[in-house]
C-alpha positions in Angstrom: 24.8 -10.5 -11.4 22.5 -13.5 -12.1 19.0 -12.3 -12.2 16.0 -15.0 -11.6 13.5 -14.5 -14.6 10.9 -17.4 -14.0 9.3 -18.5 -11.1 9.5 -21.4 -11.3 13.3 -20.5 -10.3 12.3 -19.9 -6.9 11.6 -22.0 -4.2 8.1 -20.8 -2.3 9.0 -22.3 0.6 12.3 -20.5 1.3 12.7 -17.2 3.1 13.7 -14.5 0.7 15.0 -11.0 1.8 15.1 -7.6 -0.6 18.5 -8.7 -1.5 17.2 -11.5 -3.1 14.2 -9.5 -4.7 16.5 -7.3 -6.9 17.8 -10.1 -8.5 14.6 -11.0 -10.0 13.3 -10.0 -13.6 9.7 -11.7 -13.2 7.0 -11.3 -15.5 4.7 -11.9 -12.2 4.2 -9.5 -9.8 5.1 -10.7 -6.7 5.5 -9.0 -3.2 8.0 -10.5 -0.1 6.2 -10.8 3.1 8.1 -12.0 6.1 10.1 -13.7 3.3 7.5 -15.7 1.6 6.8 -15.1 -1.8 3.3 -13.4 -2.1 2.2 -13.5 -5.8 -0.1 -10.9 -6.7 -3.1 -10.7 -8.4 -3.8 -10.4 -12.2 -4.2 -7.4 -14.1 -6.5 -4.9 -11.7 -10.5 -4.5 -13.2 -11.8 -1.1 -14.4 -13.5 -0.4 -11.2 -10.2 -0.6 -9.3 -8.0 1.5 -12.2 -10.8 4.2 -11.7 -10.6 4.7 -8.5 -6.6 4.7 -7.9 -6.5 6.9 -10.9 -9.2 9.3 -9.4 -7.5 8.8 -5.8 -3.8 9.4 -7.9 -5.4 12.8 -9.1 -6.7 14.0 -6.2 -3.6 13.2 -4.2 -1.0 14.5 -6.7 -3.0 18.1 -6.5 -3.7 18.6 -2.6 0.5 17.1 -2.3 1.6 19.2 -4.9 3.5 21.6 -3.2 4.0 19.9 -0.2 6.8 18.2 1.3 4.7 15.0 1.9 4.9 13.2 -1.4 1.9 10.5 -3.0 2.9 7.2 -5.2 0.6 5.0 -6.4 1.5 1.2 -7.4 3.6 -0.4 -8.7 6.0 1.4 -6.1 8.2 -0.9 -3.8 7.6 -0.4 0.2 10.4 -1.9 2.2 9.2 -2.6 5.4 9.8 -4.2 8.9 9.4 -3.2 12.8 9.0 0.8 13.2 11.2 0.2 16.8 14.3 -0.8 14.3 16.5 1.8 12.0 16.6 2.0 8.7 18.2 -1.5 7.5 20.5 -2.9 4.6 18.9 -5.0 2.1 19.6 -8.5 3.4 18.4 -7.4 6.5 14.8 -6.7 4.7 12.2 -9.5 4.7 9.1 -7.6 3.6 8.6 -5.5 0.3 4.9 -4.9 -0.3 2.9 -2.4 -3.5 0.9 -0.5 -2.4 -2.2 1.1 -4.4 -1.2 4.2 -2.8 0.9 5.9 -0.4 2.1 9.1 1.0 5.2 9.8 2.8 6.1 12.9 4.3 9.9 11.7 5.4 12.2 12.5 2.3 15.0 10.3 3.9 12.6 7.4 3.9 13.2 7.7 -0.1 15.8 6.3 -2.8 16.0 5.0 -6.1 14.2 2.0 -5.2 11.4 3.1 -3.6 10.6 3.8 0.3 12.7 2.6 2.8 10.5 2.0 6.3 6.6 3.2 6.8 4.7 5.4 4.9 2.5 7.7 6.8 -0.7 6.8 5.1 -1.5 4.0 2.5 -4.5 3.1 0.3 -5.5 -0.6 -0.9 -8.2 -0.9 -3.3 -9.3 -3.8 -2.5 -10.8 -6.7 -4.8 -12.1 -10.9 -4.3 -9.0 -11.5 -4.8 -7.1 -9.3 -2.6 -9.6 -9.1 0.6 -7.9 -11.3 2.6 -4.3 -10.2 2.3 -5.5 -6.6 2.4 -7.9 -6.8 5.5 -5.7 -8.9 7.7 -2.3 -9.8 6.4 -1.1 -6.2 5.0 -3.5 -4.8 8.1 -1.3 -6.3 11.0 1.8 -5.5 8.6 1.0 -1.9 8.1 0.1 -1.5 12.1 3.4 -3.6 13.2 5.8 -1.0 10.8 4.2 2.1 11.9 2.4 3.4 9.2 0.2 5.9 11.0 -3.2 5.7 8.7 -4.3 3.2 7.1 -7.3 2.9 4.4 -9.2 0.4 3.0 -11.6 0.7 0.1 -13.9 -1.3 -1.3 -15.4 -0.8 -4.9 -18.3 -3.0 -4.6 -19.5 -1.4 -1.0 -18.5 2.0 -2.5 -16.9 2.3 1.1 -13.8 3.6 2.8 -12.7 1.9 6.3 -9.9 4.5 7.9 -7.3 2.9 10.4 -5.2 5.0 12.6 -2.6 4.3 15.0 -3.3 5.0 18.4 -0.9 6.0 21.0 -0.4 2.4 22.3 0.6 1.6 18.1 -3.0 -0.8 17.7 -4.7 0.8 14.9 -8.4 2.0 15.6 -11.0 2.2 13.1 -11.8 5.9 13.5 -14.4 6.2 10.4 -16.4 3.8 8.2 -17.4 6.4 5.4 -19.9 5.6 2.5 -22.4 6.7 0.2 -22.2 10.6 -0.4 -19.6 11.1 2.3 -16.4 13.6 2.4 -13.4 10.7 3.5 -11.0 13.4 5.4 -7.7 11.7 6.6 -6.7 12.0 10.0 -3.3 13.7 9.0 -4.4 15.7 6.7 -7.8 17.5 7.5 -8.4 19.7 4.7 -8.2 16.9 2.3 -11.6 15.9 1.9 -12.2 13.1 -0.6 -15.8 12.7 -2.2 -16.6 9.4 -2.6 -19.6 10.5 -4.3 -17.6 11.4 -6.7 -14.5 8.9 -6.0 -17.0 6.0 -7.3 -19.2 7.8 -9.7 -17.2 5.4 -12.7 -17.7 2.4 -11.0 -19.8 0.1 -13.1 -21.7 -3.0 -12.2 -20.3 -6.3 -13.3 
C-alpha cells in the first residue's frame, strides 16, 4: 500500500473518505469532515494539557471498573448519521479527535478507534479551535447521536453541557462556572470540580 506522507500530496478540495485516511502518514494532524480535510491546530497550550490531563484522571478513576470506557485525544472517532449502521471504511466521510470521550458500547470499538457516536465527548476549546468546536463539531456531534456533549473553555473557566433531547436537537441543560460541581447528565454521581478542574490554569 502507498501511503501519502505530505500534504501537500493531497488535494483540499477533494472528498476523502476513512479509506483514504489510513493511507496517510502525515506529520499534521488533520481530521476528515464530510470529506474535507480539516487540519488541526498546533501543539495544544499548558492551560489546555492541564485540564484534559486533570479531566483524563478523573475520568480514568470514576470509569475504572465500568463497562463505559474514557479516551482522550489523539483517538480517532468515525462518525456519520446515528439513523445508519455501522459502515465500512469507504463508506466513512467523517473522522474527528476528540479531547475526550466516553463510550459505553464495546462493539462501537476496534483497533482503530470508535466506530459510530460516543455517548459523551469533551473539547477543550482554544482561539483557534472556537469555531470548529462551537458550531462545526456541535451540529456534527448532535447529527451522529452522541448523547452529551461538553464544551469547555479555559479562559472563561467554564463548562457549557449539551444533551440530546428526545426530538435528537441538543439542549444546553447547564452553563457551570466558577466553584461549581459539572455533573453529566449520564452519569450523576460524577461530579467534576471545576474549582479544582482549573486551579493550574495560568494567565497568559
Amino acid at each position: 500500500m502507498a501511503y501519502i506522507t505530505e500534504l501537500s500530496q493531497l488535494d483540499l478540495n477533494q472528498t476523502y473518505s476513512y479509506a483514504d485516511y489510513l493511507t496517510w502518514r502525515l506529520k499534521d494532524a488533520v481530521e476528515l469532515i464530510k470529506g474535507k480535510i480539516m487540519l488541526m491546530s498546533p501543539a495544544p497550550n499548558v492551560n489546555h494539557q492541564g485540564i484534559s490531563m486533570s479531566l483524563s484522571g478523573e475520568l480514568f478513576n470514576y470509569f475504572k471498573h465500568k463497562q463505559c470506557r474514557a479516551f482522550a485525544a489523539p483517538f480517532d472517532v468515525r462518525l456519520y448519521d446515528r439513523k445508519k449502521s455501522i459502515l465500512k471504511n469507504q463508506e466513512i466521510f467523517t473522522v474527528v479527535q476528540p479531547d475526550l470521550c466516553v463510550i459505553c458500547n464495546p462493539e462501537l470499538l476496534d483497533k482503530q478507534g470508535c466506530n459510530g457516536a460516543p455517548d459523551w465527548i469533551i473539547e477543550i476549546l482554544s482561539k483557534g479551535t472556537a469555531k470548529r468546536d462551537t458550531q462545526i463539531k456541535y451540529q456534527l456531534y448532535q447529527e451522529s447521536g452522541v448523547r452529551e456533549y461538553w464544551q469547555v473553555f479555559p479562559e472563561a473557566q467554564a463548562v457549557y453541557q449539551f444533551v440530546l433531547d428526545d426530538n435528537g436537537q441538543y439542549q444546553l441543560k447547564n452553563m457551570y462556572a466558577e466553584d461549581d460541581k459539572a455533573v453529566p447528565s449520564l452519569f450523576p454521581d460524577l461530579a467534576i470540580d471545576l474549582a479544582e478542574l482549573f486551579a493550574g490554569c495560568v494567565d497568559d
